[in-house]
N, C-alpha and C positions, 0 to 999 in steps of 0.2 A: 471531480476527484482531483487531488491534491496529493504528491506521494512527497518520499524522503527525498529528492532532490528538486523539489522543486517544479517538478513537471505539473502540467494541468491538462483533463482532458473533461470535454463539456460533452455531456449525453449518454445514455444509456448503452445506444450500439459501439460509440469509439471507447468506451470501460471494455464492453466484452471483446473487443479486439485487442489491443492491451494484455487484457489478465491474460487471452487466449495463448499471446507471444509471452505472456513470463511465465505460462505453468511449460512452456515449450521448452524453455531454456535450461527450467528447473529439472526437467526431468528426472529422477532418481534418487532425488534429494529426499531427506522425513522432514518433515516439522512436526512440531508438538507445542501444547501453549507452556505459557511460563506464568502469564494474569490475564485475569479479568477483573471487569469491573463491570454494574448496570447502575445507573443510576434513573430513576422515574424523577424529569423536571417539572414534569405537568401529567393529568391525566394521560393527554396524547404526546409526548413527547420524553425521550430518553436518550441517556446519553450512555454509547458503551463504548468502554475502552478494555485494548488485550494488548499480550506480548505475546512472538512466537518467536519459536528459535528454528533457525531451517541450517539444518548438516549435511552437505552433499554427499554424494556417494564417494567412492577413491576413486585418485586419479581424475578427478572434475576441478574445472578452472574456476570454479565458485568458492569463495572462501564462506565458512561460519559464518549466517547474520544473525542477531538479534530485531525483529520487526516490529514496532508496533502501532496500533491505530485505534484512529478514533471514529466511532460513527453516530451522526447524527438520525436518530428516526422519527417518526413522525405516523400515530395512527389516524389512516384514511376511508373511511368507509368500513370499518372492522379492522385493516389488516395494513401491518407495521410496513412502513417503508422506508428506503433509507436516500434520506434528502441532501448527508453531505459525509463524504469520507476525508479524511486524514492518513497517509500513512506518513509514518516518518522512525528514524532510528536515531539510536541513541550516540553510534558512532558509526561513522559512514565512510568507505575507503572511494578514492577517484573515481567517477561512473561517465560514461559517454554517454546521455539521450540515445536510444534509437529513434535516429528520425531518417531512417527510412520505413516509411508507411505510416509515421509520424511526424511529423512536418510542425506541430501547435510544438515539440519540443525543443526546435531549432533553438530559439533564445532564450531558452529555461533562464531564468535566473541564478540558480545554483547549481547547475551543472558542474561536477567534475569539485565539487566541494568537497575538500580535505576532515578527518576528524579533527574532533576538538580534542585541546592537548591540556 
């Protein structure tokens, strides 16, 4: 997995540790989608992309984001899995890696990357 700054995290268990610390952080917040898309590139393979827009609660140090992603799947044995994720935004305010408990985000590449103007 590949997010909007850049970060990378390789496997199954460090994703679900990850999401587990950003629905932590989120807490309170709604999202709701904004798009989709599915596209079939082959019998077993599809491409889907969405937007979500996530509104914190008040009085939360989260600003309004706009989110979105792309995933690649892949059917195995009957059933869809998803072999490569994307997220990324479309404008992105200064972000710090957590790399404590995260350490692959030490040298992110675009950490702390400003929007485009």
């Amino acid at each position: 997995m590949a997010d909007a700054f850049g970060w990378r995290l390789l496997g199954r268990q460090r994703l679900k540790e990850f999401l587990k610390l950003l629905w932590q952080l989120q807490a309170g917040s709604s999202f709701g989608p904004v798009r989709y898309r599915l596209e079939f590139l082959h019998a077993d393979v599809a491409l889907l992309e969405y937007g979500g827009e996530r509104i914190p609660p008040p009085n939360s140090p989260l600003a309004k984001r706009l989110v979105c992603a792309t995933h690649i799947l892949r059917r195995e044995e009957g059933a869809w899995q998803v072999v490569l994720t994307r997220i990324w935004d479309p404008q992105t305010p200064p972000v710090t890696p957590p790399v404590e408990g995260f350490p692959e985000f030490k040298d992110a590449p675009l950490s702390g990357m400003r929007p485009l103007k």
